[in-house]
N, C-alpha and C positions, 0 to 999 in steps of 0.2 A: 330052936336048935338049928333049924336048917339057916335061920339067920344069921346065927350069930356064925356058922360053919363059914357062909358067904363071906362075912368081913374078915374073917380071918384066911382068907385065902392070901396069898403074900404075890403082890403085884410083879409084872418082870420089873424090872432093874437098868435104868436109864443111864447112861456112860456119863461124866463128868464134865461137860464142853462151858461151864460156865465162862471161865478164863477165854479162851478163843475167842467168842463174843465181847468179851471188854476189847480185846485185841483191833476188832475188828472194828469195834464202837471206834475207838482211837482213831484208828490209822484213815474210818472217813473223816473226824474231826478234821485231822492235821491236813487234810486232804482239801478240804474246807477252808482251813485257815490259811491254805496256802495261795487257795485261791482269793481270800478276800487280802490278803499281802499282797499279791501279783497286781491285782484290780486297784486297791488303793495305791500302790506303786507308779501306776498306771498313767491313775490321774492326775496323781502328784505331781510326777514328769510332764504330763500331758499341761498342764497349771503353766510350771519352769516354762515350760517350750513357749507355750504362748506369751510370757510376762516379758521373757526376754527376746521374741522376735519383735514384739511390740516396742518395747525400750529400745532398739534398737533400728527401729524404724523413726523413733523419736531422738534418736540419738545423731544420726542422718541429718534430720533433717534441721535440727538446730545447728549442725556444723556448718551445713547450708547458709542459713539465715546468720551465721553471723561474717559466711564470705558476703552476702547480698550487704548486709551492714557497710561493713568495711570500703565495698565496693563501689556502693551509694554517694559514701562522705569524698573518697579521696576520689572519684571522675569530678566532682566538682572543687577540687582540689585542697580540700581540706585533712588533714590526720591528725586525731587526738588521740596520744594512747593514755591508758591502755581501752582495750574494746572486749568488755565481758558481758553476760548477764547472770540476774542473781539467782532467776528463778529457775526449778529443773522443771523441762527438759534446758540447758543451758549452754553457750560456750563459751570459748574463750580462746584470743584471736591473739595471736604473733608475725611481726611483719618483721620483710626484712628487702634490699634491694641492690641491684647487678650497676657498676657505672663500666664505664666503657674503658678507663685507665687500668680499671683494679680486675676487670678478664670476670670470670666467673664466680667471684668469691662475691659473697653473699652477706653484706654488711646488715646486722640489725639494727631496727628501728625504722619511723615515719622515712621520707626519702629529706634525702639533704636535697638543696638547693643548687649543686652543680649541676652544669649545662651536661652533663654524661650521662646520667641516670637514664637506664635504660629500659630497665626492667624490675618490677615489683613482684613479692614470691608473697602471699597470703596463706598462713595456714591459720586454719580453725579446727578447734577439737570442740566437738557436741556431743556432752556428757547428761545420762538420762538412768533416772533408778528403777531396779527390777529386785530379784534377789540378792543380785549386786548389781555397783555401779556398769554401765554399759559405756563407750566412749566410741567415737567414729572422729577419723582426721581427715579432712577434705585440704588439698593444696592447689591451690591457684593462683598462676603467676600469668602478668600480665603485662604488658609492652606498655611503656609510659611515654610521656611527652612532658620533657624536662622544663624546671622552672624557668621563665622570660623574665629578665627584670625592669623595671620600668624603667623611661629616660631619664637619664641622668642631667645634669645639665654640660650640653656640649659647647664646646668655644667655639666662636666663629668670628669673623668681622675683620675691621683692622684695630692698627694699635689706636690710633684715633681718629674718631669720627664727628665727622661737622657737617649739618644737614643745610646752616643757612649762615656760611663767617662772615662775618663782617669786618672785623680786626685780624688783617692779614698775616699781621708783624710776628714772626718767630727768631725769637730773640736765643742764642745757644742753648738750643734744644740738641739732644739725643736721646735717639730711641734705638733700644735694642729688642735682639727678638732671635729665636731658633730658629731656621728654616725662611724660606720667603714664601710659604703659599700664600701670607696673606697682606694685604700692602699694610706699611708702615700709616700713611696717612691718607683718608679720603673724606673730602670736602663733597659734595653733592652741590653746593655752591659756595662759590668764595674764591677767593685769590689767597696766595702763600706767599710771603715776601723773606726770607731766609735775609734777616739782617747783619748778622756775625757770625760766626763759627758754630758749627753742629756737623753732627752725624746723624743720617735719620737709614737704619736698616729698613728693606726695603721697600715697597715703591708709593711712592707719591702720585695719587690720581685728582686731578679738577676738575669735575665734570660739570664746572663754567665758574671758569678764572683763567686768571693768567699767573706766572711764576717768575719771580726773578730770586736771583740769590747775589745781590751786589758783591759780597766775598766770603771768601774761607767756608760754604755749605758744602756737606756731602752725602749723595745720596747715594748709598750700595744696594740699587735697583733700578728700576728703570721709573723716567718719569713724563706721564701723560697728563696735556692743557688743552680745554679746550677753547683760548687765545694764544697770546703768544707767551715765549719763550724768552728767558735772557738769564745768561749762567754766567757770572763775571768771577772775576780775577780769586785765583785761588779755589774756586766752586769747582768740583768733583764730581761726576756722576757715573756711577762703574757701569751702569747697563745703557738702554737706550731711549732716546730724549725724542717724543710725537709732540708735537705743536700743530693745534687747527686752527688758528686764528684769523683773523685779517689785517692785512696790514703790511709795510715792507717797512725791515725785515718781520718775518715772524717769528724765526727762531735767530740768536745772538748768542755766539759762545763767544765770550769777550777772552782780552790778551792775560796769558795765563790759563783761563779754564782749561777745563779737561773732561771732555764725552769720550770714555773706550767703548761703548758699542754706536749702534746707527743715529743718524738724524733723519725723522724724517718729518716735514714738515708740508703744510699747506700751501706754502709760497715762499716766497724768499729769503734763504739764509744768510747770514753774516758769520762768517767762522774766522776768527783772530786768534785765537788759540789752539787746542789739537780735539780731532774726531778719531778714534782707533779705527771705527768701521765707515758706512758707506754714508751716503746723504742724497737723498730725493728730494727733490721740491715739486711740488704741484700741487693740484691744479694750474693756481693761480701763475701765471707769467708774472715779467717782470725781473731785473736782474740781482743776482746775488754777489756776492765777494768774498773771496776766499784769500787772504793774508799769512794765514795759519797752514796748518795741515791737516790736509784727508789722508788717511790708511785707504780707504777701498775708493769704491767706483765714484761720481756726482754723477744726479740725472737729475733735471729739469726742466720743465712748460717752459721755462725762459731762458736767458743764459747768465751766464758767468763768467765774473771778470779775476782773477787769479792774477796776483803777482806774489812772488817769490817764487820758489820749488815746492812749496808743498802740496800741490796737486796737479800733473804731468797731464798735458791735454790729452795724451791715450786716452785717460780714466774719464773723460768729459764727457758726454752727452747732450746736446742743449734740442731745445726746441719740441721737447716730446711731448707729444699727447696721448689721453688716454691714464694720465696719471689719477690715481684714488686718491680723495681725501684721508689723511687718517683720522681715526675715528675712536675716541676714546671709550674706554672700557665705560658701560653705563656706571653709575655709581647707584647700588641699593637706594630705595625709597625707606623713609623713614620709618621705623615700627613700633607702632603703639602698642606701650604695655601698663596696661591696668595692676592695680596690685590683686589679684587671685589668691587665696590662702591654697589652693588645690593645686594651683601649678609648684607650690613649696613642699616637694615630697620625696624622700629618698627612693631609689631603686626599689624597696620591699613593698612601697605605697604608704609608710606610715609618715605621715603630714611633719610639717617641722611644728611644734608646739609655735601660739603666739604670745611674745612677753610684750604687755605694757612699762615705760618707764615710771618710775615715780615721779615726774616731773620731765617737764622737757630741757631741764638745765642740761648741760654739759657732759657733769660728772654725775648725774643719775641716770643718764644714758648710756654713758660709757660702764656705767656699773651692772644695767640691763646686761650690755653684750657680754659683757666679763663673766656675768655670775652663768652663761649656759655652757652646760656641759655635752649638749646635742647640738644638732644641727637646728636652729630658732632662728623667729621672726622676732624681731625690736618694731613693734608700729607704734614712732613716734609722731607720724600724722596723727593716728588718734587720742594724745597726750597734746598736742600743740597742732591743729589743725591751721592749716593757714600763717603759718607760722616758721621761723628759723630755727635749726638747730643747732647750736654753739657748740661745737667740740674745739675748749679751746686751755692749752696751759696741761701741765703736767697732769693736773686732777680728774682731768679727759680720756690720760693715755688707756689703751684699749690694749689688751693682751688677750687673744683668742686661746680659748679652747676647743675650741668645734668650727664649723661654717655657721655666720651668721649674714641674715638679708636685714638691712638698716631701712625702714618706710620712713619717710620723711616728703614735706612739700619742697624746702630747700636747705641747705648746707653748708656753715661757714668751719673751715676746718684751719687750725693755727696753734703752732708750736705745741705739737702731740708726737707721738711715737706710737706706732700701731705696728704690733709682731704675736707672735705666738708665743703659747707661756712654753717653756723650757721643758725638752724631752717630752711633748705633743705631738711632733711633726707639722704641718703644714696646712692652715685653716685659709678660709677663703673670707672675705669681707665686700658682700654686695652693697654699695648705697645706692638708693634707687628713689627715684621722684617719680610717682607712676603718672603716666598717661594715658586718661579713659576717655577722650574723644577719640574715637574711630575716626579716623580721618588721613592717614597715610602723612601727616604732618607734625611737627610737635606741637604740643598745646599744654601749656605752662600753667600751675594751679595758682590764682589768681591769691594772691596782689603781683604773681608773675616778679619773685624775688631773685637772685641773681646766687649761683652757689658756687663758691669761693675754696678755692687751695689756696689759702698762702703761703707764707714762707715756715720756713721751721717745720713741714709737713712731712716726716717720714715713715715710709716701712721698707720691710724688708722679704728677699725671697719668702720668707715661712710663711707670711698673710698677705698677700697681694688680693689688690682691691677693684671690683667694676663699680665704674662712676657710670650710671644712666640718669639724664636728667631731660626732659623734653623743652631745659629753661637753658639760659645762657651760664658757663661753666667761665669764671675769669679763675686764668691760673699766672701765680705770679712769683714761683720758683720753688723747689723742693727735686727730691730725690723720691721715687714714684715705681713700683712694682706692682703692673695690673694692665688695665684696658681700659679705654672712654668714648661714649658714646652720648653726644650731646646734641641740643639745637645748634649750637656758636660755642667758641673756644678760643681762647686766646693764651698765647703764651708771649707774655712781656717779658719774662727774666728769665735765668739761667736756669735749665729743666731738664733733668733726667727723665724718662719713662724705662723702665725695663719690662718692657713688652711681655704680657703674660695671657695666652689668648681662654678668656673665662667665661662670657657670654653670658645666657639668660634664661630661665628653664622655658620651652616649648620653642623660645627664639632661633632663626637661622639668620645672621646679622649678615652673612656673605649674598643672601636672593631679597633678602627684605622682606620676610615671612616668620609670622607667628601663629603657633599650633599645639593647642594645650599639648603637655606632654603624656606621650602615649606610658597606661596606666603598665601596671605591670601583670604575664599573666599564670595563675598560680601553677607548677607540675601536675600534673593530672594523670590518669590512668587512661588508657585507650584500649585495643583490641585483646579478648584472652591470646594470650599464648599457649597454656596449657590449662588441663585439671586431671583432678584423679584424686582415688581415695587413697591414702597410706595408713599402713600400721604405725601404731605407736600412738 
């Protein structure tokens, strides 16, 4: 009983909090959960931050590596665009550059070849992946040093040149020419005998011979002998007339002629016809005669016997010493030129292709020159070694498109036309017979054949032609636009030259020097001017 009294005793009575506790359970979950959101939030970010400071360190530094690129190629004067890479981290580069005419505007692309380029702007963008692309723009602009182009080939010399004449006879010759820097005609040795009428623009130098011109020559220059002088009837000389010879007289301006500037001569003059300007004689003593007229002063070592009025003893002088020989302008030594395929090279440095003929006839020569559309070499030395090249008859004729240089041992040229083909402009026609003995002399390639103009040989301004030969040149009448440069020269007939000064690549034919020609050198990149990183 009392047991069972016990269990039925009725316990207190506990309040209802079940609920509160779930509440409570919850609100630390979420508590919880919020913390491992915030924490993995965390890392996440934490992950970001690092993947993109990284990228971006790699992003850097390829924008870098491809200004080093760029920078690399063009100081040694080269740009190939475009300039990328494929792999990431990567970039990829845009050029662009300043010239001096165009001020600050900012032309794209590699640099042109105008002498003004002044300055290079480099930009690189170095792109690198994270959770996204990452990119950096590095700009770097740099002072340049613009393109130099190589020598061209320069004119020099005279209109013609005779290292050793022998055949003095100039038979109505004329030679024209622009300007006088450079004389008309220079012999190195040899005599000039003006046998008929000509015009030679200007000056005729002998640097050992003598000149005469028995009638109707005219030279519009001045003209220096180092013998004597004699200018007869009809014979013109608009400048002034040096004679160094020996002899009395040495200089002769015969009845009619006509000196408008000075005479000045070594020893004793004969003046029968007119001097504009003055006349010195000396050293040498010895008496002169004046018939004709002086414009200015006479002075002479010796004296002077004067009948008519044309020279008033006021203007007399005699007996003077202390008088200079005159002394003619040296004449160039002769310059050997070897055939070089590297002196044949345009301004950019790229070489002139070489074409062999099919044959050394004529008109496979002539068809060589014809067919090139660049500027080319024809080596028909090596077609016909030792040997003649006939250009000759209409099947010859030669119609330039380009500048071409003719190799050859020697040259018979006859009843041809040579010009340029129509709406080309104005092509150049070197023939050349090279000389490889070094020796400051000519030296003719053996059997030492003779290379011939003759008649019927024409061109015109559009293709003038340099004759370099180190053999003997016989010219024997044509109408002629160009320059020549020979051992010996002869003109028997009636000859035009239209003086067109066109020289020899690396040659100065005015000092008598030859020097390969200076190559050309490429625009390059020199010192930063600036850098910096930009957006975009």
């Amino acid at each position: 009983m009392l047991l069972i009294r016990r269990l039925s005793v009725r316990l207190p009575r506990r309040s209802d909090d079940r609920g509160g506790a779930l509440v409570a359970v919850i609100g630390v979950a979420a508590v919880l959960m919020a913390f491992l959101l915030l924490g993995s939030t965390m890392v996440v970010t934490s992950f970001r931050y690092s993947d993109t400071s990284r990228a971006a360190v790699q992003a850097q530094a390829a924008a870098q590596a491809g200004v080093a690129v760029v920078a690399a190629q063009m100081t040694q004067g080269t740009c190939t665009l475009p300039y990328t890479s494929s792999v990431t981290p990567k970039y990829s580069v845009t050029l662009s550059y300043q010239r001096t005419v165009t001020g600050t505007t900012w032309i794209t692309g590699c640099p042109s070849t105008a002498s003004d380029v002044n300055r290079v702007k480099i930009v690189s963008v170095g792109t690198a992946s994270a959770w996204s692309a990452v990119t950096r723009t590095v700009e770097t602009i740099y002072n340049y040093i613009p393109f130099i182009p190589g020598q061209s080939i320069q004119g020099s010399g005279a209109a013609v040149y005779g290292y050793g004449v022998t055949d003095s006879t100039i038979t109505n010759i004329t030679i024209t020419q622009s300007g006088t820097s450079s004389p008309g005609i220079e012999f190195r040795s040899g005599s000039a005998s003006c046998q008929t009428g000509g015009t030679i623009q200007g000056d005729v130098i002998l640097g050992a011979g003598s000149y005469q011109s028995p009638s109707g020559c005219t030279i519009n220059g001045d003209l220096w002998a180092s013998n004597t002088v004699q200018v007869g009837n009809n014979s013109v000389i608009t400048g002034n007339v040096h004679g160094s010879g020996s002899g009395s007289p040495v200089v002769t301006i015969a009845n009619g002629a006509q000196v408008n500037g000075n005479v000045t001569s070594s020893g004793p003059v004969s003046i029968v016809g007119s001097v504009g300007g003055s006349v010195i004689a000396g050293p040498a003593g010895g008496q002169s005669t004046v018939s004709g007229s002086v414009g200015g002063t006479f002075k002479t070592a010796g004296t002077v016997s004067v009948s008519g009025s044309g020279l008033p003893a006021s203007r007399i002088t005699q007996n003077v010493s202390g008088i200079v020989t005159p002394t003619p302008p040296t004449v160039p030594n002769w310059v050997d030129f070897a055939y070089r395929h590297t002196d044949w090279a345009n301004p950019s440095g790229t070489l002139w292709p070489e074409a062999v003929p099919a044959t050394c006839q004529g008109p496979d020569v002539a068809a060589a020159i014809n067919a090139a559309t660049t500027p080319t070499v024809v080596l028909a030395d090596s077609r016909c070694p030792l040997g003649m090249v006939n250009l000759t008859g209409s099947t010859s004729n030669i119609t330039l498109k380009t500048d071409v240089a003719l190799i050859a041992d020697a040259f018979d040229l006859k009843s041809l036309t040579i010009t340029s083909a129509a709406g080309t402009g104005t092509h150049r026609l070197y023939i050349v017979t090279p000389d490889s003995v070094k020796d400051a002399s000519p030296t003719c390639p053996t059997p030492g054949l003779t290379t011939k103009i003759e008649n019927q040989v024409n061109n015109d301004a559009t293709a003038p032609i340099m004759i370099y030969t180190p053999c003997v040149l016989a010219n024997t009448g044509s109408t002629w636009w160009g320059q020549i440069y020979s051992a010996g020269v002869g003109f028997n007939n009636s000859y035009t030259l239209n003086f067109v000064s066109m020289g020899l690549p690396g040659v100065d034919f005015n000092n008598g020097t030859y020097n390969p020609p200076t190559p050309p050198v490429p625009g390059h990149l020199d010192t930063v001017f600036s850098t910096r990183n930009i957006s975009g």
